[in-house]
C-alpha positions in Angstrom: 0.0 0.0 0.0 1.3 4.0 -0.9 2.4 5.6 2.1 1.0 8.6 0.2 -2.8 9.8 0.5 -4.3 10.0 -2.9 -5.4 14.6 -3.0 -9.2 15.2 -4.4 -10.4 18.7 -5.1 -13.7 19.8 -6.0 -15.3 22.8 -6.7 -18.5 22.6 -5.5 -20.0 21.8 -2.2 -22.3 19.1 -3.7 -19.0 17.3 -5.2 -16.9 17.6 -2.2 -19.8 16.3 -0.3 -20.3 12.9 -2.6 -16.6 12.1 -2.2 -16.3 12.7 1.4 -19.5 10.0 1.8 -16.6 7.6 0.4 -14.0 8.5 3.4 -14.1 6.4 6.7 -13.6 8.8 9.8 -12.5 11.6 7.9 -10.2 13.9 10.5 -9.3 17.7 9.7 -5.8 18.9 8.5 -5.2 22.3 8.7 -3.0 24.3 6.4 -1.0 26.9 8.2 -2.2 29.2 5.4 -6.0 28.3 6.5 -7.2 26.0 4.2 -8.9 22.7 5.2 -8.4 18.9 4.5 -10.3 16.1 5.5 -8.1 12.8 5.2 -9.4 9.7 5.7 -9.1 6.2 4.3 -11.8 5.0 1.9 -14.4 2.7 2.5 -13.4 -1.0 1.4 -10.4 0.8 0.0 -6.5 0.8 1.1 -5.9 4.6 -0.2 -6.0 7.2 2.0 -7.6 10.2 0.4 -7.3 13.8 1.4 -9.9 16.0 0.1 -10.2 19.9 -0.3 -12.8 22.4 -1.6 -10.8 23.9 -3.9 -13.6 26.8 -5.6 -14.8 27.5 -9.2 -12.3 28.1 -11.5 -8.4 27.4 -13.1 -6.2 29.8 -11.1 -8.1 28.8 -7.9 -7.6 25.3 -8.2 -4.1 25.5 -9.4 -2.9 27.3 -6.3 -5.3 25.2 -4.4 -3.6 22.3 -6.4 0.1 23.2 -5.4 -0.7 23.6 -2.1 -1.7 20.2 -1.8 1.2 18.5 -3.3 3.7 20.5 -1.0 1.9 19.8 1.7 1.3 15.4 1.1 3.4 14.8 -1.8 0.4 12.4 -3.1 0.7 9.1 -4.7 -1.6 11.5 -7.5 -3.9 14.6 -7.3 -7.8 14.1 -8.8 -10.0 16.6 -9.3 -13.9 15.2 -9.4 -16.9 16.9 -10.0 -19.2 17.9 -12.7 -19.0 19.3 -16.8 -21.2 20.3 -19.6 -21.2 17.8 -22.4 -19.6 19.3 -25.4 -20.3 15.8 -28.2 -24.0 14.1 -29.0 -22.9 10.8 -27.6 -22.0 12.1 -24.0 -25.3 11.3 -22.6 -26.3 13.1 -19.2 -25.0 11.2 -16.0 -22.1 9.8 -18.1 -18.3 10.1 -16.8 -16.3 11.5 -18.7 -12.6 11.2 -18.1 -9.7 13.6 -19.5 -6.7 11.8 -22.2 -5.8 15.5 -22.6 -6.8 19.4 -20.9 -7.4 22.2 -22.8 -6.9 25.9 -21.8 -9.1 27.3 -24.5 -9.4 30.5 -23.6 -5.4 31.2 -24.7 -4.8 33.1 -27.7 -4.0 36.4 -29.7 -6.5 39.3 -30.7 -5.4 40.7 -34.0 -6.7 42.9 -36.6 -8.4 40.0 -38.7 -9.8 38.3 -35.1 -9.1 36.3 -32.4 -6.6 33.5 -33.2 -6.1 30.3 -30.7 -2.9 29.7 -29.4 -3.8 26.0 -28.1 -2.3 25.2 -24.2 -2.8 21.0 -23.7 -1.8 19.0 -20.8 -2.1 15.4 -21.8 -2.6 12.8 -19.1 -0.2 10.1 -18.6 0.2 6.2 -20.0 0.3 5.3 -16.1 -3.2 7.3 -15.2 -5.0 6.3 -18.5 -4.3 2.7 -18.1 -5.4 2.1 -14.7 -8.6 4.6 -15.9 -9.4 2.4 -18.5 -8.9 -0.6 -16.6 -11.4 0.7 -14.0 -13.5 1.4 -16.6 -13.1 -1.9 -18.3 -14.1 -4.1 -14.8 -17.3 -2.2 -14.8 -17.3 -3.2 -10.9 -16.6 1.1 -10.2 -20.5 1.6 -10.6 -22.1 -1.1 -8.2 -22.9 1.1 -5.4 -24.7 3.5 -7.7 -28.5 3.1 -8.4 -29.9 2.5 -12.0 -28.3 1.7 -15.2 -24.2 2.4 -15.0 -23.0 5.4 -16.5 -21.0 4.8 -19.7 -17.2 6.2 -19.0 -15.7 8.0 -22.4 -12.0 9.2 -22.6 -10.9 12.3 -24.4 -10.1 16.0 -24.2 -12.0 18.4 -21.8 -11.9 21.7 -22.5 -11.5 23.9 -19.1 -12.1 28.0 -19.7 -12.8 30.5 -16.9 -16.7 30.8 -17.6 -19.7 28.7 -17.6 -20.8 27.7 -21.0 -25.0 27.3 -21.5 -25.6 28.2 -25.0 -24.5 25.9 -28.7 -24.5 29.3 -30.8 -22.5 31.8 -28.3 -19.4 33.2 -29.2 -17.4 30.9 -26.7 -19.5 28.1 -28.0 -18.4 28.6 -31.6 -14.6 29.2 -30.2 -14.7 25.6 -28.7 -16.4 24.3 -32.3 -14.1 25.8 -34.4 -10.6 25.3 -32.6 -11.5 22.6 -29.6 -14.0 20.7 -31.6 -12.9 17.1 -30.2 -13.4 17.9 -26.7 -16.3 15.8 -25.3 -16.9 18.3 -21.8 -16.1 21.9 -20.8 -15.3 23.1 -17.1 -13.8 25.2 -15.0 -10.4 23.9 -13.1 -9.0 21.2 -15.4 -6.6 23.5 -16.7 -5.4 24.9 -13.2 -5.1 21.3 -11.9 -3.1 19.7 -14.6 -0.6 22.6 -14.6 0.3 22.4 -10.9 0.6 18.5 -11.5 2.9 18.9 -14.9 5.3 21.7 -12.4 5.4 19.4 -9.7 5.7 16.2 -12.0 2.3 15.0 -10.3 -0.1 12.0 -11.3 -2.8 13.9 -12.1 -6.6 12.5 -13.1 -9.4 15.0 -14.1 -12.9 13.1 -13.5 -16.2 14.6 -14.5 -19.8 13.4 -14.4 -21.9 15.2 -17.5 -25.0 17.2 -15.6 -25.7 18.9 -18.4 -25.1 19.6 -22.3 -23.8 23.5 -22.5 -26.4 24.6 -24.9 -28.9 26.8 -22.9 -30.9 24.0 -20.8 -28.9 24.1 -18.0 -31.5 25.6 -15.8 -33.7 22.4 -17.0 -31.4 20.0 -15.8 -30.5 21.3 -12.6 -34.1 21.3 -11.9 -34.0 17.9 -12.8 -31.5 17.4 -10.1 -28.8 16.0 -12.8 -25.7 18.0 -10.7 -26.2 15.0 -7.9 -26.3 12.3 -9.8 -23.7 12.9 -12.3 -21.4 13.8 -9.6 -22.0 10.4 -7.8 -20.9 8.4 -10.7 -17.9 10.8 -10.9 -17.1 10.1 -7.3 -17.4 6.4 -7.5 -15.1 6.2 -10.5 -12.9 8.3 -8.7 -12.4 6.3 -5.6 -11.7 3.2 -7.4 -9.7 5.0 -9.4 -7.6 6.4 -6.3 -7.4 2.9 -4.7 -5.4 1.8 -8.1 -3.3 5.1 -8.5 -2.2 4.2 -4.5 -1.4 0.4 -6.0 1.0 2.3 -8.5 2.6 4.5 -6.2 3.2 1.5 -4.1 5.8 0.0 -6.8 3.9 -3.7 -6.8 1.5 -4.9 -8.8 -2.2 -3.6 -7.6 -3.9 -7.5 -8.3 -2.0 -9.8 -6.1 0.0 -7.5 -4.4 3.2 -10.3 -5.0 6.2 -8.9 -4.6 8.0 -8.8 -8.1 10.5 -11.8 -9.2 14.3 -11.0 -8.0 13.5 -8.1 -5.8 15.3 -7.9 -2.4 12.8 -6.9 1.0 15.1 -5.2 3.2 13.5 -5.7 6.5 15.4 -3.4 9.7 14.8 -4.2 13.3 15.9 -3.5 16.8 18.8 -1.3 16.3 19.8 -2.7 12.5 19.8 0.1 9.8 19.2 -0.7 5.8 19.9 1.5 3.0 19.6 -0.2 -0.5 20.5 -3.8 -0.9 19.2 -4.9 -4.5 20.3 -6.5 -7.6 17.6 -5.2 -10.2 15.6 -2.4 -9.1 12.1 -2.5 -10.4 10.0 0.5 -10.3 11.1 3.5 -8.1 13.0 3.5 -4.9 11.3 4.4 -1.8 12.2 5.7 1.9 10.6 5.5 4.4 10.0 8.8 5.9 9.6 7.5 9.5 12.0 8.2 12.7 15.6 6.9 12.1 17.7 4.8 14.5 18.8 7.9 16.1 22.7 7.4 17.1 22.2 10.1 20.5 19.1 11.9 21.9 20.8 15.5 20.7 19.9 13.9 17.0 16.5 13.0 18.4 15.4 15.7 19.1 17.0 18.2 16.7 14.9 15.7 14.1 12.0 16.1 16.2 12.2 20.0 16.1 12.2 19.7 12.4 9.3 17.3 12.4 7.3 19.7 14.7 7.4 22.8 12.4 6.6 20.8 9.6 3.8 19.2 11.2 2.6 23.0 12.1 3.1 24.3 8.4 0.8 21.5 6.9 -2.1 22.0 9.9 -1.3 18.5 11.7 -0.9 20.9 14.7 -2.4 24.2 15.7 -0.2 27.3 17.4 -0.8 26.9 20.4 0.0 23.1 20.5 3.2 23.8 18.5 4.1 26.6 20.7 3.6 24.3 24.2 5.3 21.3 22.7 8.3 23.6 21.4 8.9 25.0 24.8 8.6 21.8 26.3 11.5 20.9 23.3 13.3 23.9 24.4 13.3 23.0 28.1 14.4 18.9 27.0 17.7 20.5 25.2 18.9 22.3 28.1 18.2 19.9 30.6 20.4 17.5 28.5 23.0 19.6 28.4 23.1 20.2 32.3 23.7 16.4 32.5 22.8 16.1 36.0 20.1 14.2 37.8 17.7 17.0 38.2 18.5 17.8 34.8 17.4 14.2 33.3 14.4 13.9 35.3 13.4 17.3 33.4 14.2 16.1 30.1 11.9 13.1 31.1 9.2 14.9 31.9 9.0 17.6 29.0 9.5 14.6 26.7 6.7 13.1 28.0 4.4 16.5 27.9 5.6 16.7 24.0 4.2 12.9 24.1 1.0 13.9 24.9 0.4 16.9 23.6 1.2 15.7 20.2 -0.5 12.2 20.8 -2.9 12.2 17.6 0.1 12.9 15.2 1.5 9.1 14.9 4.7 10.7 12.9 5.4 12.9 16.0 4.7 10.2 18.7 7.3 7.7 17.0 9.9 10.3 17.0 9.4 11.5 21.2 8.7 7.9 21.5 12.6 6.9 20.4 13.2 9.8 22.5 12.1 8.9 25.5 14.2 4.8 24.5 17.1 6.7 24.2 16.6 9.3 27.5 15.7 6.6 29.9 19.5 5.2 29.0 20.9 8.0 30.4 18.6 8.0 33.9 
């Protein structure tokens, strides 16, 4: 299984509220910048997902976007929600999912017109296999009520306005220069340039809830923006479970290790690096606390840990600031090297302990800590 959660964004509430129906015991991250993540694992699934409400439109969710991958570094970053069909074939509650992005709102106004000058983000082998695999099993759809949605894969078309008419001037833009795009939307564009910068996995999933051409206030009333997203959000959770599987360098079926690959198992004391004759797939590290060689290592890691656990909303101020005076108070103790003076260290590392108790990154760090402090007592 990844170590990394799988990211969703959406833009609207009713979006973010079908995928978070999909996470078990969701629990709130909070970005030291004040945006708000609900991770939690997926129901039936391995992945752990972490969802965001990321707003309407490209530049929103591309900062939205970025600030996601520097603050997981996901196993891949989905956005899910809903589009306007843009092809005949795309029928209402179909899903449609993006081989390729287009900004179509680039270009050049010159004396004879406007002319395009095309921006494409195409998604990768890796994300459109495991799509069309999902798609393929037909086993995504089961929870969803009715006939299952067909899934189609092509370009979607993302532009900064919402399109409801087949004869208006951004309606004959897309004809004439985007004409093979099958959806149009708001963020696709945003999303898949954050993910090309950051050289992100990135998956754009929409459910059609209407056609673009002037009866969107029908469908709405029709109550086509729920169920469109729902098959969005179930494709997209299987989908996420199989993007994890990837991430995780084994194959997602059988979960087998490969043929003439090396385990490296560590414990007690015992340190491993890389022992391997062929290396398949990429080489991973474990991000966890390190045999530490001395406490003064300890907790200079720890100090790191803590600030970065603060930066990504794992832990509030004022929780940071007790269990970094409590840090504060552990080095010089240690440096007294007296009696009185371990017996403090003690103690503060056990405050730290349990004021950073729900932060299982945290608590294995104070945790060696506390190993390596009671051999000095």
């Amino acid at each position: 299984m990844s170590r990394s959660p799988v990211v969703i964004l959406t833009a609207l509430d009713l979006e973010y509220q079908a995928v978070r129906e999909k996470l078990v015991d969701p629990r709130l991250r909070k970005h030291a910048q004040g945006t708000r993540f609900e991770v939690g694992r997926l129901a039936g699934g391995r992945c752990e997902v972490a969802l965001a409400h990321a707003g309407k439109g490209n530049q929103s969710a591309a900062v939205l976007a970025e600030r996601a991958i520097a603050a997981f570094t996901p196993a891949a970053l989905l956005f899910v929600g809903v589009a306007g069909a843009r092809r005949s074939h795309v029928a209402l509650g179909d899903v449609v999912v993006a081989t390729h992005i287009y900004a179509y709102h680039g270009g050049t106004s010159e004396d004879d017109g406007f002319k395009s000058r095309p921006r494409v983000w195409e998604t990768s082998h890796a994300v459109d296999q495991i799509a069309r695999h999902v798609a393929r099993s037909g086993s995504w759809a089961r929870d969803l009520p009715g006939e299952t949605p067909k899934v189609h894969f092509g370009p979607i078309a993302a532009g900064e306005v919402v399109l409801d008419s087949a004869h208006s001037a951004h309606a004959r833009w897309l004809d004439g220069n985007y004409n093979d795009a099958l959806a149009v939307e708001m963020e696709g564009a945003g999303v898949a340039q954050a993910g090309h910068l950051n050289r992100a996995l990135v998956a754009v999933i929409r459910g059609v809830s209407d056609r673009a051409d002037g009866t969107k206030e029908d469908t709405d009333r029709a109550r086509w923006q729920p169920r469109a997203v729902a098959g969005a959000a179930a494709f997209a959770a299987v989908l996420a479970d199989g993007l994890a599987d990837e991430d995780s360098g084994r194959p997602a079926e059988t979960g087998e290790h490969m043929p003439g690959t090396n385990q490296n198992i560590a414990k007690g004391n015992a340190f491993v690096g890389v022992q391997a004759g062929t290396v398949y797939g990429g080489v991973r590290f474990d991000s966890g606390p390190r045999p530490y060689g001395d406490l003064t290592g300890a907790l200079v890691d720890l100090r790191g840990r803590l600030k970065r656990a603060r930066a990504v909303g794992d832990l509030d101020q004022d929780t940071y600031d007790a269990a970094e005076a409590e840090l504060t108070s552990a080095d010089e103790a240690l440096r007294t090297n007296t009696p009185e003076g371990r017996v403090t260290l003690m103690l503060a590392l056990k405050k730290i302990r349990g004021l950073i108790a729900d932060v299982a990154e945290l608590t294995a760090v104070v945790t060696a800590a506390i190993a390596l402090a009671r051999v000095l007592s």
